[in-house]
KEDRENFI-359670 format. One line per 5 residues: number of its first residue (from 1); for each residue x, y, z of C-alpha. Coordinates in Angstrom, 2 decimals, decimal comma. Layout:
<rs>
NUM	X:Y:Z  ...
</rs>
This chain:
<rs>
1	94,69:139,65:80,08  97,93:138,70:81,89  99,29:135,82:81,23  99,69:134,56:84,86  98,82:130,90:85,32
6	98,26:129,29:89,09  100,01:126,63:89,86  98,38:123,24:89,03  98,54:120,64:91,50  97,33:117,34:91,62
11	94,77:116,16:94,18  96,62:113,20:95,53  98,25:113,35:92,55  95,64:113,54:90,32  92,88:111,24:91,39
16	90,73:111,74:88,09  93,59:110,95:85,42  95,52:107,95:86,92  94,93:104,27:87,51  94,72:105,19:91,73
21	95,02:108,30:94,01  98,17:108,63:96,70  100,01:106,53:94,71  103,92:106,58:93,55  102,54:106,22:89,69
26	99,75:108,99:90,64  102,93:111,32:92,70  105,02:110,98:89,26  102,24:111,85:86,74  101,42:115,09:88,64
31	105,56:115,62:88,80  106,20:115,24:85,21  103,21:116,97:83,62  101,89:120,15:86,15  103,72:122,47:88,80
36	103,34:119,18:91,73  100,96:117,71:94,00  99,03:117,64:97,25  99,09:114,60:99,35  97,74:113,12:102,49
41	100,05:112,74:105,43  99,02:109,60:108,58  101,48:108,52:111,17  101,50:105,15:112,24  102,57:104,23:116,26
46	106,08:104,76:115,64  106,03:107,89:113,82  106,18:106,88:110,56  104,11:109,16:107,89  102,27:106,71:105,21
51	100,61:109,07:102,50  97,02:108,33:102,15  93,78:109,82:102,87  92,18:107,83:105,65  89,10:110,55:106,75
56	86,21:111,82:104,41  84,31:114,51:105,41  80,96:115,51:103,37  77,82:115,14:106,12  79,60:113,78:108,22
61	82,92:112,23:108,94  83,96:108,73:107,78  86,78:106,53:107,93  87,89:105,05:104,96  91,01:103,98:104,99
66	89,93:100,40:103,92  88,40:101,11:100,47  92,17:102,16:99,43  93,11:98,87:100,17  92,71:95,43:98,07
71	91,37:92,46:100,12  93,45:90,95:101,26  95,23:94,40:102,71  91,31:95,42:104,02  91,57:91,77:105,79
76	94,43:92,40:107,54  93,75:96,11:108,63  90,64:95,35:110,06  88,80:98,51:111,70  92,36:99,54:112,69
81	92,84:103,31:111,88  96,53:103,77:110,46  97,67:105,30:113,52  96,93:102,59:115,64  99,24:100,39:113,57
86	102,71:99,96:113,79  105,08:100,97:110,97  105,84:96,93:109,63  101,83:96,42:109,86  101,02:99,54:107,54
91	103,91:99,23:105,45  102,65:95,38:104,26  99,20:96,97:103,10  98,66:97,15:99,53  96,10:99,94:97,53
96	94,11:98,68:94,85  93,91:99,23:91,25  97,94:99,17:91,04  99,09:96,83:93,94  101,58:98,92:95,60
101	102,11:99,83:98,91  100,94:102,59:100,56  104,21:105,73:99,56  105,71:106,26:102,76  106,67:110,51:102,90
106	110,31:109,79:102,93  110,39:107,52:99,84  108,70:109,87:97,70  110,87:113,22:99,19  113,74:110,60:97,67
111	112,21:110,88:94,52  111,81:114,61:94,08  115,32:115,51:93,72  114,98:115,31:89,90  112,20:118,25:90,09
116	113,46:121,56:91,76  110,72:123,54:90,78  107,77:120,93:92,03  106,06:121,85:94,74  104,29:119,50:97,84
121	101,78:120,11:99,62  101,46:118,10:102,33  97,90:118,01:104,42  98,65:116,88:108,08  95,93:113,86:109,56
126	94,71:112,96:112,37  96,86:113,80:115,43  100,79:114,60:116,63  101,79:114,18:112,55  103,19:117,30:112,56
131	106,68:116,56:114,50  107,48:113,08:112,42  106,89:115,30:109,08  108,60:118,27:110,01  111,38:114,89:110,85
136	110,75:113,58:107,43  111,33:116,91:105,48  114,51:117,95:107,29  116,22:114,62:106,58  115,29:115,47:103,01
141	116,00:118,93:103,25  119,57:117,85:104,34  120,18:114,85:102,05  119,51:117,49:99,28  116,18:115,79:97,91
146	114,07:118,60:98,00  114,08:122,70:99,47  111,73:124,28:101,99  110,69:126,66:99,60  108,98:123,79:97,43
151	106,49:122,72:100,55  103,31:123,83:102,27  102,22:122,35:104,92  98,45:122,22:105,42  95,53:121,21:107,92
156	92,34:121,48:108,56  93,65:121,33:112,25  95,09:124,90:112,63  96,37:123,64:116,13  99,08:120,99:114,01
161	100,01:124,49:111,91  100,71:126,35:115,02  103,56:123,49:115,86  104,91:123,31:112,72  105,25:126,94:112,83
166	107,57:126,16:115,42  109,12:123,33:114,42  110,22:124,83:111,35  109,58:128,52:110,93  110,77:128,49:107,51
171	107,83:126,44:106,20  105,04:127,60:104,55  101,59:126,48:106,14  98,02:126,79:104,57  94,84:126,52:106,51
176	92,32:124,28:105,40  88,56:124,95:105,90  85,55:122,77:105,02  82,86:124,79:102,90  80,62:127,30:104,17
181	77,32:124,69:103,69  78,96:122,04:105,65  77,73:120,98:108,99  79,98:122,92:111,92  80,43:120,99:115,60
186	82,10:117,93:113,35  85,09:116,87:115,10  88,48:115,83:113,66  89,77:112,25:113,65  90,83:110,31:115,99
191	87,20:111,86:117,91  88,40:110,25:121,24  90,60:112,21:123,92  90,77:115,62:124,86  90,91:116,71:121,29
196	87,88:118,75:120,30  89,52:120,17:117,57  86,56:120,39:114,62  86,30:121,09:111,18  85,90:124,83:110,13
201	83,29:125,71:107,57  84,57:128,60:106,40  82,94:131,89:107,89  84,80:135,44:107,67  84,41:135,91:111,53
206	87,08:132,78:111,72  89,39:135,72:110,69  89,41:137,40:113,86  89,68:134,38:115,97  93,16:134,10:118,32
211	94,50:131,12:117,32  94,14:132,04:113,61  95,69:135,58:114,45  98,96:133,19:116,03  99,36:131,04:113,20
216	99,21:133,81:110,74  98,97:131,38:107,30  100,66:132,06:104,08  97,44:130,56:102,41  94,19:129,75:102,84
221	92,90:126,56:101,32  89,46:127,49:100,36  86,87:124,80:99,05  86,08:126,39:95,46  82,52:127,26:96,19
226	84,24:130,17:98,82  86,66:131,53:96,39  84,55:134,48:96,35  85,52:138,29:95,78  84,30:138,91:99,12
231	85,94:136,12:101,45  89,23:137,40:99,34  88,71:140,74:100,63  88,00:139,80:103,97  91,05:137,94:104,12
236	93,17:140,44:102,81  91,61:143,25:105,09  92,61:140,90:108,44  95,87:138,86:106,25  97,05:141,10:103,48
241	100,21:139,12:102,42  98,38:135,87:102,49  97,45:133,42:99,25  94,67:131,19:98,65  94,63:128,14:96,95
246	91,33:126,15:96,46  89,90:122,89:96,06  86,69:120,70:95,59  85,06:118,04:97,58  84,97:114,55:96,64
251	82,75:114,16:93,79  82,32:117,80:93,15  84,60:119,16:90,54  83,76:119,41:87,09  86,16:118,19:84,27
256	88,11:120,89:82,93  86,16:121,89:79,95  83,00:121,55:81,56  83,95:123,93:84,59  82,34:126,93:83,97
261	82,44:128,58:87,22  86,44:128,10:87,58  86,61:129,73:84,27  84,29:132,56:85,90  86,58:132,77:88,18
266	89,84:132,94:86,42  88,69:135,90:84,42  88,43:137,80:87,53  91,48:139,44:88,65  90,76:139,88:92,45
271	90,44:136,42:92,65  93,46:134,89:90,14  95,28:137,40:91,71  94,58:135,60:94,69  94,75:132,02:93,75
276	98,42:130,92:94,51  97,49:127,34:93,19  94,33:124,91:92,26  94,22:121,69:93,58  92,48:119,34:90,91
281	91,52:116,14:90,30  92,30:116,53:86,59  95,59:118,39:86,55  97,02:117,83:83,09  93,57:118,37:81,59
286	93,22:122,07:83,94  96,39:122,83:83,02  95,82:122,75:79,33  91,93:124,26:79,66  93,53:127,00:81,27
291	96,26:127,71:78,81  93,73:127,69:76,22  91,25:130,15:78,19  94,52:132,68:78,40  94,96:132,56:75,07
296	91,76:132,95:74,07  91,34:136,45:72,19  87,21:136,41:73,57  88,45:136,39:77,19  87,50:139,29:78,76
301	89,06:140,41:82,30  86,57:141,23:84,75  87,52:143,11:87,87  84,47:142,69:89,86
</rs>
C-alpha cells in the first residue's frame, strides 16, 4: 500500500486538542504539528474579516457567535451578528477559555511566513466576504507572508466561489455541501434580503446544475458520511480533475483510534486517491493514527 498520506488539517485549528477553536494558540498548533488549518472567515461593516465561526448548521441553522465569547464580550455583542458590527466593536471582543481576541485574517496571514508549505483554508460566511478576503490575501500575497498556492477558498455559498473566481483566478476554491441526511430549503445566514442562497445537502444531480458547471471547483468538501466510492465517481464522471476533501459535523467525529470508518476508508484507493485533505478536529492525533495504519503490515488495499 502506497505510502500517500492526505493532508491533515485542523478544524479551526484543531478544536478537539487545544484550549479553544479559531484561536491564534489553536492556528499555531495546527501550523507546527500537521500540513495547516481550516478557518472561518466573517466581515464586519467595514470590511474587515474576523476568523470565527458565527453559524451552526445541524437541524437547523443557529447563530452562535456568542458562546465563543466570555461575558463580558457576550454582554457587549448583544444579538448583534458580526457583520452588523463595526471593525473597533468586534475587534474589543474576547473568546473564552484563552482570553484573546477574536484573529483578525490579516494578523494571522502575518504569521504564516515562517511555514511555506502550510496550507489555509479559508471558508467564506455570511455575505459579500469574498472581496475583503480576496483584499486580505493579496496584501499578504505581496508583503511575501504567504503564496496562492498554499490557500483554498471554500463556501457552502457557491455564489461567493463564483466571485472569487474572478477576483482572483489563481485561487483554488472548494465547494462545501451539508450531508446528504440534512434538511434541504435551509437558507444561509444573514436569512434577510434577496439572498435565498441555501445550504446543499449533497445529492449527485447538484453535479449537473449551471452554476456548479461555472464555478468548476478544484475540490469538493464532502461531509465524511458522503465520501463514498460512488459520489467520487460521480464527481469525477461530470469534474475529472477535481479533489475532495472531507469533514464531520459538530459532535460527529470519532477520535482517531476509535474511527473505524475513516480507516475503512483510507484503505480504499478510489477514495484516498481522492481525498486531497481531512479536516479534523484531532489533527496531531489523525496524523499519527494514520501513519501508523500505513505502516501497518495487516493493511490490506481494497479497490472497491
Amino acid at each position: 500500500m502506497a505510502d500517500v498520506l492526505p493532508a491533515i488539517l485542523g478544524h479551526r485549528g484543531g478544536a478537539g486538542e487545544v484550549r479553544y477553536q479559531n484561536s491564534t494558540d489553536a492556528f499555531f498548533h495546527a501550523l507546527d504539528n500537521v500540513d495547516g488549518f481550516e478557518t472561518d472567515a466573517c466581515r464586519s461593516i467595514e470590511g474587515e474579516i474576523f476568523l470565527v465561526h458565527d453559524t451552526v448548521f445541524i437541524e437547523e441553522v443557529t447563530y452562535e457567535l456568542r458562546q465563543h465569547l466570555d461575558p463580558d464580550s457576550q454582554r457587549r455583542a448583544g444579538a448583534s451578528r458580526l457583520d452588523e458590527m463595526s471593525t473597533e466593536a468586534a475587534s474589543s471582543l474576547v473568546l473564552k477559555e484563552v482570553a484573546t481576541p477574536i484573529p483578525r485574517l490579516r494578523d494571522v496571514l502575518k504569521v504564516m511566513a515562517p511555514y511555506p508549505a502550510a496550507i489555509l483554508n479559508l471558508e467564506l460566511k455570511g455575505r459579500d466576504t469574498a472581496t475583503s478576503s480576496v483584499a486580505a490575501l493579496r496584501q499578504a500575497f505581496d508583503a511575501g507572508y504567504i503564496k496562492a498556492h498554499q490557500v483554498i477558498i471554500s463556501s457552502f455559498n457557491h455564489a461567493q466561489l463564483l466571485d472569487v473566481r474572478r477576483l482572483a483566478p489563481d485561487l483554488k476554491v472548494g465547494a462545501l455541501f451539508a450531508a446528504s441526511f440534512q434538511p434541504e430549503g435551509s437558507r444561509l445566514y444573514p436569512w434577510h434580503g434577496s439572498d435565498k442562497n441555501c445550504y446543499l445537502p449533497f445529492k449527485p444531480k447538484l453535479l449537473e446544475t449551471p452554476l456548479l458547471r461555472e464555478l468548476n471547483p478544484d475540490f469538493f468538501n464532502l461531509e465524511n458520511t458522503d465520501m463514498t466510492v460512488e459520489n467520487v465517481e460521480r464527481i469525477r464522471d461530470v469534474f475529472p480533475c477535481s479533489m475532495g476533501m472531507t469533514w464531520w459535523l459538530p459532535g460527529r467525529e470519532k477520535h482517531p483510534h476509535m474511527n473505524l470508518d475513516l480507516r475503512s476508508k483510507l484503505a480504499t484507493l478510489r477514495l484516498r486517491d481522492f481525498m486531497f485533505a481531512i479536516i479534523s478536529d484531532y489533527p496531531v492525533a489523525l496524523r499519527r493514527h494514520i501513519r501508523e495504519f500505513l505502516q501497518d503490515p495487516n493493511t490490506t488495499a481494497s479497490t472497491l
